[in-house]
VOGUPA-289937 format. One record per residue (C-alpha): x, y, z. Coordinates in steps of 0.25 Angstrom, whole numbers, plus 2048, in hexadecimal, padded with zeros to 3 digits. Layout:
<pts>
XYZ ...
</pts>
This chain:
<pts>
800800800 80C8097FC 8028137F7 7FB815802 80781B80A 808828804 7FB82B80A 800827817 80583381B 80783882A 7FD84482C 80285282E 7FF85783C 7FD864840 80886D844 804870851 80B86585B 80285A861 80385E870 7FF85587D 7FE848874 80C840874 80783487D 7F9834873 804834867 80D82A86C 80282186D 7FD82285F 80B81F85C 80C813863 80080E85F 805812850 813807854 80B7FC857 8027FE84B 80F7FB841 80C7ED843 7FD7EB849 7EF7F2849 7EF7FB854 7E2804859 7E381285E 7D881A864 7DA82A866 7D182F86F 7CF83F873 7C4848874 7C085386A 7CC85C869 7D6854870 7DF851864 7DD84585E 7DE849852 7EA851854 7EF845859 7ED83C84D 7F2847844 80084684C 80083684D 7FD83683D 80684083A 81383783C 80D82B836 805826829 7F682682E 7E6824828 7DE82E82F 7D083082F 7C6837836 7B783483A 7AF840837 7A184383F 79A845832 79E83982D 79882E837 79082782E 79B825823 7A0818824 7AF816828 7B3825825 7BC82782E 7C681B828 7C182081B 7C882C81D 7D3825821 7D481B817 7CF82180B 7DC828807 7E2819807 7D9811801 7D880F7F1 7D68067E7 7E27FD7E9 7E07F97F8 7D57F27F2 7E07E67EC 7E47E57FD 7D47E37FE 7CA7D77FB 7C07DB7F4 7B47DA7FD 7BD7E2806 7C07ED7FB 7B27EB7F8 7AD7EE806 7B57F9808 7B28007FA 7A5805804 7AD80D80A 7BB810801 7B580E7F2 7C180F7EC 7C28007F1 7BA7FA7E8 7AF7FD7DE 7A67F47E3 7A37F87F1 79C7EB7FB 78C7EE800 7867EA80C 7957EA813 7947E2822 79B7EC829 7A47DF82F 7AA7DD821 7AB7EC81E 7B37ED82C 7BA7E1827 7BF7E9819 7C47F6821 7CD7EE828 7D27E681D 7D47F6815 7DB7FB823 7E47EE823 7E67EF814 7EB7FE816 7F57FB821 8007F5819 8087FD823 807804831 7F880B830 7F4815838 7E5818836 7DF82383D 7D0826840 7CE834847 7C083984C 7BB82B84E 7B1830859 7A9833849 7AA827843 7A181F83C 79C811840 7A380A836 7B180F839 7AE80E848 7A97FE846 7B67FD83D 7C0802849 7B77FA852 7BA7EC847 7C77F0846 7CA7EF855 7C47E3855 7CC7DD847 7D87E484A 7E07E683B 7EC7DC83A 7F47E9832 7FC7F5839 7F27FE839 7F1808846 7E180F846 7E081B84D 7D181E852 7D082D858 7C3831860 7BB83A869 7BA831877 7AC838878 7A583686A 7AC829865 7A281B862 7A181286F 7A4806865 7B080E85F 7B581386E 7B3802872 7BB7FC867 7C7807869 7C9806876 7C97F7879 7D47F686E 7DA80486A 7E680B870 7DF817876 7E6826875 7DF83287D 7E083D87B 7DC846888 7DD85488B 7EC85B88A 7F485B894 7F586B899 80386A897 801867888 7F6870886 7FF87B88B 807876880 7FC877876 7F988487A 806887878 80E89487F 80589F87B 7FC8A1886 7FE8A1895 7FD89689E 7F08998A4 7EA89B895 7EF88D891 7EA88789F 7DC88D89D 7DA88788F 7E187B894 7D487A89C 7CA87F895 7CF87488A 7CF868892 7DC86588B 7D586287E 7DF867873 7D586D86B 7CD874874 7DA87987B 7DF87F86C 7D0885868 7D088C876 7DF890875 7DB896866 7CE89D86C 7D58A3879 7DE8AB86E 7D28B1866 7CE8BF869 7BE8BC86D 7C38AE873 7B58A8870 7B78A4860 7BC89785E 7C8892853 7C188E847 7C887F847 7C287C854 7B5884852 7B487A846 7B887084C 7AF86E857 7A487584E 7A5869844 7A285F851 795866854 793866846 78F859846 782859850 77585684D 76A86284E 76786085B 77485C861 77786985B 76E873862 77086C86F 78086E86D 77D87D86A 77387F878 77D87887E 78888287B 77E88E87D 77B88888B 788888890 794880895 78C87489C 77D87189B 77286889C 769861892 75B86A897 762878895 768874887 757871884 75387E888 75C88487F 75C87C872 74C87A873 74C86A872 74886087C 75185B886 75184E883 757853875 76185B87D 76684D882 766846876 76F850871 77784F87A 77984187A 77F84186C 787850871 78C84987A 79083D872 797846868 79F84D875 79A859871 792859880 79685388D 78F850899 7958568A6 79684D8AE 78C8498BA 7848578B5 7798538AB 78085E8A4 787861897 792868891 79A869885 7A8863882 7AE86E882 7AB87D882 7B187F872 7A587586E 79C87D876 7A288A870 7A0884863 79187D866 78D88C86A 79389285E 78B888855 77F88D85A 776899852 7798A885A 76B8A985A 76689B85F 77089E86A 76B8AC86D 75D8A3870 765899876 76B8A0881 75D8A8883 75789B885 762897890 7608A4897 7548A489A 75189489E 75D8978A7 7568A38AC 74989B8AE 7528928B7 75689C8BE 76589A8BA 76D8A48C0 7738B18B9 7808AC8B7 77A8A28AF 7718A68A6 77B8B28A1 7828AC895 7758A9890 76E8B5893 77A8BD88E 7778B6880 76A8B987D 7648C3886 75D8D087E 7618DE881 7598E488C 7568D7894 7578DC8A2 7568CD8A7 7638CA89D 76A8D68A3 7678D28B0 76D8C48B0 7788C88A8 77B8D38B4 7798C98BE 7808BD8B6 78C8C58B7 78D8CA8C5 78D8BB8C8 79A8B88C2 7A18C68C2 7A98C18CB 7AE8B58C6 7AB8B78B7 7AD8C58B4 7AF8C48A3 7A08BD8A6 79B8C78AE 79F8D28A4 79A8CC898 78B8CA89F 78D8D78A5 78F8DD898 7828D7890 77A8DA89D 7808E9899 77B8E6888 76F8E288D 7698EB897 7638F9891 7678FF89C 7769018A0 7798FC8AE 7869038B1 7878FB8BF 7878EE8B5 7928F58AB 79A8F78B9 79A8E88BD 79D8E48AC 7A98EE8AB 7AF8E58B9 7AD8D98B5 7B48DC8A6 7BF8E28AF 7C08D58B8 7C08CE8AC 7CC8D58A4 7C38DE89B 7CA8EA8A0 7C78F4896 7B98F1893 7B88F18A3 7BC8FF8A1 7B4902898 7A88FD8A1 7AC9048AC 7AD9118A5 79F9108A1 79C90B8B0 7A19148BA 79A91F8B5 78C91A8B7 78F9128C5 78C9188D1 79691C8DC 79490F8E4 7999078D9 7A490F8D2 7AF90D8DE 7B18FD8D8 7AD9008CB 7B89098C9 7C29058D2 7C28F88C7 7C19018BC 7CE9088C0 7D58FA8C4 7D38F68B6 7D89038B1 7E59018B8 7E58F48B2 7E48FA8A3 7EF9038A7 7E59118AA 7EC9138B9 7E89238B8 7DB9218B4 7D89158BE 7DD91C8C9 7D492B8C5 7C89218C5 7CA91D8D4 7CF9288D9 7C292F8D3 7B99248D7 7BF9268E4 7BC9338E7 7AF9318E2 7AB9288EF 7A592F8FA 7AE928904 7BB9238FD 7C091A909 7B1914909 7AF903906 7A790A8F7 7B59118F3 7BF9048F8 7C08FE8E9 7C590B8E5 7D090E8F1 7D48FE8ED 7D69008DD 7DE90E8E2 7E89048E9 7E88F98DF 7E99048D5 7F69098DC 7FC8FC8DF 7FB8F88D2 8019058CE 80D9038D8 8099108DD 8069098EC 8079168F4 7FB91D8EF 7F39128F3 7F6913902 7EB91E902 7DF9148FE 7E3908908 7E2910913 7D290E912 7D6900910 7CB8F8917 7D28F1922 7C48E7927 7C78DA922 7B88D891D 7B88E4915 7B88DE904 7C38E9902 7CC8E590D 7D38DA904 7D78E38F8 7DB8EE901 7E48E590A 7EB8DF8FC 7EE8EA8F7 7F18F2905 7FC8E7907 8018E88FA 8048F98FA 80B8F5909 8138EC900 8158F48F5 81B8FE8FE 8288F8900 8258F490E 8228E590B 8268E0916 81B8E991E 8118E8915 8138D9918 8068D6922 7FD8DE918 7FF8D590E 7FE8CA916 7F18CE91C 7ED8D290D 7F08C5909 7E68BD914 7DB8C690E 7DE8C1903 7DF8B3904 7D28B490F 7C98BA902 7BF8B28FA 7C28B18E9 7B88BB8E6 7C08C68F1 7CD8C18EA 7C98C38DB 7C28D28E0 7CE8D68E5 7DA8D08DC 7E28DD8D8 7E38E08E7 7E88D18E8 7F08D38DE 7F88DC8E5 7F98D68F2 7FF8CB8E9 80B8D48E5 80C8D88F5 80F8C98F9 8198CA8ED 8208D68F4 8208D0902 8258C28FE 8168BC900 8198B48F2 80F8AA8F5 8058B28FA 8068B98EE 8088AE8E5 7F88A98EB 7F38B68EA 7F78B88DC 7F38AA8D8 7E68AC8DD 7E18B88D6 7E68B28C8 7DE8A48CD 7D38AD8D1 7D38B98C5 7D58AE8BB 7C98A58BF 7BF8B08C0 7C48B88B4 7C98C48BD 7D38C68B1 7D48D98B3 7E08D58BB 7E58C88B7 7F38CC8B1 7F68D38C1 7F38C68C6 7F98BE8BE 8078C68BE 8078C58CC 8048B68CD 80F8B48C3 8188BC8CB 8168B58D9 8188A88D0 8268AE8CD 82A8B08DB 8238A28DF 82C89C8D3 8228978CC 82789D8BE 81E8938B6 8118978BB 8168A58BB 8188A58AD 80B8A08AC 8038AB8B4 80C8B58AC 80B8B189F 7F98B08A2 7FB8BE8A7 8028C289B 7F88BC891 7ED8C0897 7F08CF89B 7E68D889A 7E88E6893 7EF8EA8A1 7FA8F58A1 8088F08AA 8028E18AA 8098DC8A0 8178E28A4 8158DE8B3 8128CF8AC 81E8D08A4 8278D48B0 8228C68B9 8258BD8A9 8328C38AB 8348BF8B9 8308B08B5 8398AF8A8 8448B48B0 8438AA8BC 84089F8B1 84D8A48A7 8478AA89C 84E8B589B 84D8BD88F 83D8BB891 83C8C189F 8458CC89A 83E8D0891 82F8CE89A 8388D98A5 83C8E289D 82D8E3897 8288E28A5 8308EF8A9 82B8F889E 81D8F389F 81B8F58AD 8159018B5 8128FC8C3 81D9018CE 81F8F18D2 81D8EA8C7 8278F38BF 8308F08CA 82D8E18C9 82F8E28B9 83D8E78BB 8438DD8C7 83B8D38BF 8468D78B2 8508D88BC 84E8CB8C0 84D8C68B1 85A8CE8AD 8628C78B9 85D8B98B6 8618BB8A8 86F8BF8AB 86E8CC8A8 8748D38B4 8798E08AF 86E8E48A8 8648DF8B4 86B8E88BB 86B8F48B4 85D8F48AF 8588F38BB 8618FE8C2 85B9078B6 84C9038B8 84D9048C6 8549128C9 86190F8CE 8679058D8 85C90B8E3 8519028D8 84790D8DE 83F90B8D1 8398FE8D6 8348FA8E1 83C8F58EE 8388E68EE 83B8E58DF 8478EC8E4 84C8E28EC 84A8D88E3 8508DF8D8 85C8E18E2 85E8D38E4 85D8D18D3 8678DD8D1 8718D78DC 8728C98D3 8738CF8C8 87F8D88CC 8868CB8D5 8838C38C7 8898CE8C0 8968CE8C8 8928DD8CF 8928D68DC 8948E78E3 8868EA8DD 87F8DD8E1 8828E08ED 87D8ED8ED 8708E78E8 8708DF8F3 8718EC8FE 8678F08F7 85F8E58F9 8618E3908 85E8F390A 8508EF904 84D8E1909 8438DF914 8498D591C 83C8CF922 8388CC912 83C8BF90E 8398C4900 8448CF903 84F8C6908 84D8BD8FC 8518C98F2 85B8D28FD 8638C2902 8648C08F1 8698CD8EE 8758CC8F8 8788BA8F2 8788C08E6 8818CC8EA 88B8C68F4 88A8B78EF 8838B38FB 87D8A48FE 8778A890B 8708B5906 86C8AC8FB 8668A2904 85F8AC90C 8578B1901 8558A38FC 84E8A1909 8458AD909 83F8A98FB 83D89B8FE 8348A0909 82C8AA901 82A8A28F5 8368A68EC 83A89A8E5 8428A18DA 8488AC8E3 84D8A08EC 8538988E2 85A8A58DC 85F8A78EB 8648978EC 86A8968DE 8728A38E3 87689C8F1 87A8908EA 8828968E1 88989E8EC 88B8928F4 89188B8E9 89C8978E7 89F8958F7 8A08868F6 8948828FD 8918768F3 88586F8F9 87D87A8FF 8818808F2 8788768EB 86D8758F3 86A8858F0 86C8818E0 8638748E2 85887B8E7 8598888DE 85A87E8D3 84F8798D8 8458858DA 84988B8CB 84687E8C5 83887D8CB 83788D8C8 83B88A8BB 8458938BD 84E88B8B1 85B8948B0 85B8978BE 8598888C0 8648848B5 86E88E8BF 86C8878CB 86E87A8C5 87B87F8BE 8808828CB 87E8778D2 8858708C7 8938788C9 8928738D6 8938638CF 8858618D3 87D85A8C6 87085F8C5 8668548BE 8608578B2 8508548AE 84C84D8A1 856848897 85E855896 86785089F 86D844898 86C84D88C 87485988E 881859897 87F8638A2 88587089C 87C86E891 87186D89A 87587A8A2 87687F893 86687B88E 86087F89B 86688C899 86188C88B 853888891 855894899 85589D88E 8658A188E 86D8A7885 87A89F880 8828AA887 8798AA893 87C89A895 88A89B893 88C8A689E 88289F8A7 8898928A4 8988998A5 89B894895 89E899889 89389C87F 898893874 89988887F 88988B882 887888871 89087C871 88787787E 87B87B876 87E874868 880868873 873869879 86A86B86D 87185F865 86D857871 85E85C875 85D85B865 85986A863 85C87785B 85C883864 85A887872 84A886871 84D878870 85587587C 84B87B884 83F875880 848867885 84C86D891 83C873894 83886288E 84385C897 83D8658A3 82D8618A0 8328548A0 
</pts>
């Protein structure tokens, strides 16, 4: 059959790589071996969109195959599925390999067989000829497959199921694919007592993150991960949709796709699909009458042959219904006439209003079809909204605003409540807009919180003259300006200045400060109250405020705590300052958790930034990467936001010895931020990047120019003191060990001794200066007690070092072990790479993971970890005290042993050996 093969070409698989399936692979492959000399049966099993397919297409596309698939619309063909397989192979002259009643028999289905086709065929016979035709076409390894076998016809199911039963005596290998919930009992019998079963489940997160590839945050790939279930094909069609504009309209592949599944339903099946996606997520068979006008019992018919095409599920234990996924729904409602759904959802209304459904309810439906001037409609819209306002604000404001469309009379108390919750939700200019109209109709008893959101979100967008004239004016509007009515605008004048970094003109308003613990304003006051005492310079002081803020805190319900989170926010950045890391660290964590869940987005990016940077200090550098980079993709159009997020990505490259990239992050972090701290943040956080990258000189002189001279009066004096301790490595690094030391005056003179936050930076500056274990060792103490890990380790690399120098080998090494240590789990990887070179100058070996280690000789491995860490040829030949052209020769090495190219290539086996 020599003139078959040419057909038999392996099929060209789409470019995009087949991610999470190896193990399903490796068994098709298998299955393929044995089948070089025996019949062997596979059965590929997956639900809708799980990539069976995809899977096929990469199985056949390394091997000659037959592929067919079974198509819905052709159930009553007889054997059309093999047919499509086949029919490409089968002519005239396989009918000499046939007898004749056999090429007579299977002329009814191939007619080039024979001219004469048989009638009145016993199907026993005709199952007989197929297989005599599959055995006849196998002259070598076959590999047949049948995808979408969940449509086959009768005949081709009966042949599978006499094939398993007559297995062929020829090296054939038939691959049957199907949907677990829509395939034939008699075809899901005969595969699984005798067919090698490959599932393919839901991806793993750790592929899907791989699917979705690098583009989108962390907590954007985990939220489609889970609203995806790890199907494949929902995870892609939601990834495509989160990057349209309108985030509604489906990519027209799987709009098709999924379009051409409903396309196939009877009439009635049909309707009930389309009432089922009007009702809502999960419904019951007496609702879906009512709105589709048919009897129940038709409701349950339909859904007996809906649920059989896994179009519907039961949930279980409910009595109730709901789609397979929300993309078929989308696509069921979609289907459905505009105005039949206008009727559709009146209907709902008002059966669920006969019910006596709550507000809440009833308002999606009432939102789609009620009239304009229906006071009724405006009243439940109105009440629907200030149900979930608190937890649902983008809900809230789209009900608020048809109640607005509908009503022929303008409620301005109702406008006041929409422009809020489009604040709450991130809508920050049309909140502006809404408040503008608003705060000139509301009466006096109203305006104070009004207009103290209004300024907040101003200062968000950057308007910090115009947010401050609206309090200030509202202010002295109130009869009583230290009355309980005017508290929300004496609170947004403090917030307003803290976030400004102009802390002293807020001492005025918390003198008023309510001080009864039962009074709702006594939380925000007491956050922000301690974070100005903080903010001061006192921090040691302003210590039992933010302790005592920070039981309130902890001592509010969910609802208190997202009411209040910019004041939180702030107390968050106290405990920073006061060495309270992980107060601070569950603090910030919260409000994300919180803000996040309830859609209280307006100050997300704040939030964010300071969880990412409590993460830095807690040394957890992944998951700071994670909340920085959601911050970053998800910024609203806030001005200083984006400068103050690119200051904390600094930070974590640096730590994590990417430094060209952090860099970079500081130096756009100091020109785009305006806050007196957090400019002062950005330029320690560059500080810091400069010195971790080597650059001591210019680390020094940058900052000496930014920051005013010696003195560093331009920043403020903890930042000082941190920078001090920066600026006294980078001179003792430098070899200026006269100046180091200065540094290191200068950092005692500011240090607060009863800070262990201040010892660690003030004992650091004078290691670094005077070469000191012992000062080393203090500070390593101090931040292992507050929660430092990768201050610690920098201060324990140091002490070892030192005690190495003054011949103090084994204590020298435990330091290095245990830096070694806390960089590795930090993901610290140059930081890491140093310790572990010096343990090895003092003949200690330090074992390798994965294969690397029988692969490269150790100089080579010091060489690709360097290379993993991002440096330069010059950068690894001063850190590893050789010559540049010694660093090359060492490269050529590696990447003829690692069988790469480039350096890109190096370390994705370093990042593959690590996984591993």
């Amino acid at each position: 059959m020599d003139h078959l093969e040419p057909h038999l070409v392996p099929h060209r698989v789409p470019a995009r790589p087949l991610v999470g399936r190896a193990a399903q692979l490796a068994q098709l492959t298998d299955a393929a071996a044995q089948a070089r000399t025996e019949f062997r049966l596979v059965e590929v099993v997956g639900e809708p969109g799980t990539g069976k397919s995809r899977l096929l297409a990469e199985f056949t596309a390394s091997r000659p195959a037959l592929r067919g698939r079974a198509a819905a619309q052709e159930q009553d063909v007889p054997f059309a599925p093999l047919v499509d397989a086949l029919v490409d192979q089968v002519d005239a002259t396989l009918a000499d390999r046939l007898s004749e009643p056999e090429a007579q028999l299977l002329a009814t289905v191939f007619p080039v067989l024979s001219k004469k086709p048989a009638t009145d065929i016993p199907k026993a016979r005709l199952y007989r000829a197929m297989r005599s035709l599959l055995r006849a076409l196998a002259v070598a390894p076959t590999v047949v497959v049948l995808d979408d076998m969940h449509w086959a016809d009768e005949s081709t199911v009966e042949l599978v199921d006499y094939l398993v039963r007559h297995p062929l005596p020829a090296p054939v290998l038939l691959v049957v694919a199907h949907r677990p919930h829509q395939v034939s009992f008699r075809l899901s019998k005969a595969l699984a007592e005798h067919a090698v079963r490959v599932d393919l489940g839901p991806l793993s997160a750790a592929d899907a993150q791989q699917l979705l590839g690098p583009m989108l945050s962390q907590h954007a790939r985990d939220r489609l991960y889970e609203d995806s279930g790890g199907n494949p094909f929902y995870l892609d069609t939601l990834a495509r949709m989160r990057t349209q504009d309108d985030h509604v309209e489906l990519p027209e592949p799987a709009r098709a796709t999924l379009a051409a599944e409903l396309a196939g339903l009877a009439e009635t099946e049909a309707l009930v699909a389309k009432s089922a996606a009007v009702v809502g997520d999960t419904f019951e068979p007496s609702l879906i009458a009512h709105v589709a006008e048919v009897p129940e019992h038709v409701v349950l018919q339909a859904f007996d042959d809906l649920v059989a095409r896994d179009v519907l599920r039961e949930v279980e234990g409910s009595g109730r219904f709901r789609f397979r996924h929300s993309l078929v729904r989308h696509v069921a409602y979609n289907s459905a006439a505009a105005g039949w759904r206008h009727g559709a959802h009146a209907r709902i209304a008002a059966y669920l209003a006969k019910v006596g459904a709550p507000a809440a309810r009833r308002a999606e439906h009432v939102l789609r079809s009620a009239k304009y001037g229906d006071q009724e409609a405006v009243d439940t819209l109105t009440a629907a909204a200030r149900a979930v306002a608190t937890h649902q604000p983008a809900t809230a404001a789209a009900w608020f605003e048809a109640a607005l469309h509908l009503s022929v009379d303008d409620d301005v108390r109702v406008r006041a409540e929409l422009a809020f919750c489009q604040g709450i939700s991130g809508r920050i200019m049309p909140a502006l807009e809404t408040f503008g109209t608003a705060l000139r109709g509301l009466p006096p008893d109203d305006r104070a919180w009004a207009a103290s959101f209004a300024s907040l979100l101003a200062h968000l967008r950057g308007e910090y003259d115009w947010a401050r004239l609206l309090l200030t004016a509202e202010l002295n509007r109130q009869p009583d300006p230290d009355s309980e009515a005017a508290a929300p605008l004496r609170l947004q004048l403090v917030l307003d200045a803290a976030l400004r970094g102009d802390v002293q003109s807020a001492k005025p308003f918390l003198d008023a400060a309510p001080s009864d613990d039962r009074d709702r304003w006594t939380v925000p006051f007491a956050a922000l109250d301690a974070y100005v005492k903080t903010a001061e310079g006192n921090r040691f002081a302003a210590v039992p405020a933010v302790l005592a803020a920070a039981r309130l805190v902890d001592a509010s319900d969910d609802d208190e705590f997202l009411r209040w989170l910019p004041a939180i926010h702030m107390l968050g950045w106290a405990e920073v300052l006061i060495g309270e890391h992980r107060l601070a660290l569950r603090h910030f964590t919260k409000s994300v958790t919180l803000a996040r869940e309830n859609g209280h987005l307006y100050f997300m990016p704040q939030l964010l930034h300071g969880q990412s940077f409590a993460y830095v200090i807690a040394g957890r550098t992944a998951d700071g990467l994670a909340a920085a980079d959601e911050a970053l993709e998800s910024t609203l159009p806030q001005v200083g936001s984006r400068g103050v997020l690119q200051g904390v990505w600094c930070q974590l490259n640096s730590w994590r010895g990417q430094h060209a990239s952090a860099i970079r992050a500081g130096r756009r972090a100091v020109a785009k931020t305006d806050n007196l701290m957090f400019a002062s943040f950005a330029r320690n956080q560059l500080l810091l990047a400069q010195v971790h990258a080597g650059n001591y000189a210019t680390a020094v002189e940058e900052t000496l120019a930014a920051a005013g001279g010696p003195e560093l009066p331009a920043i403020d004096p903890f930042t000082r003191l941190v920078s001090y301790a920066l600026l006294a490595k980078a001179d003792a690094l430098d070899g200026n060990h006269a100046r180091a030391r200065q540094w290191a005056q200068s950092a005692g003179r500011l240090a607060d001794e009863r800070l262990d936050l201040d010892l660690v930076f003030a004992d650091l500056a004078w290691a670094y200066a005077d070469g000191d274990a012992d000062k080393a060792l203090t500070a390593a103490a101090a931040a292992e007690r507050i929660g430092m890990p990768l201050w610690e380790a920098t201060a324990r690399l140091l002490a070892g070092t030192c005690l190495a120098r003054d011949g103090h080998r084994d204590q020298a090494l435990r330091e290095l072990q245990a830096a070694s240590a806390i960089f590795n789990v930090c993901e610290a990887t140059e930081l890491h790479t140093n310790a572990v070179r010096e343990q090895r100058r003092l003949g200690v070996r330090v074992p390798h993971t994965g294969a690397l280690a029988n692969t490269l000789s150790p100089r080579e491995l010091d060489v690709a970890e360097l290379v993993c860490a991002g440096s330069t040829n010059q950068q690894i030949a001063e850190k590893l005290v050789l010559s540049v052209r010694t660093v090359e020769t060492h490269l050529t090495h590696i990447f003829a042993k690692l069988g790469v190219t480039n350096r890109a290539g190096v370390a994705r086996v370093l990042a593959s050996q690590a996984e591993d």
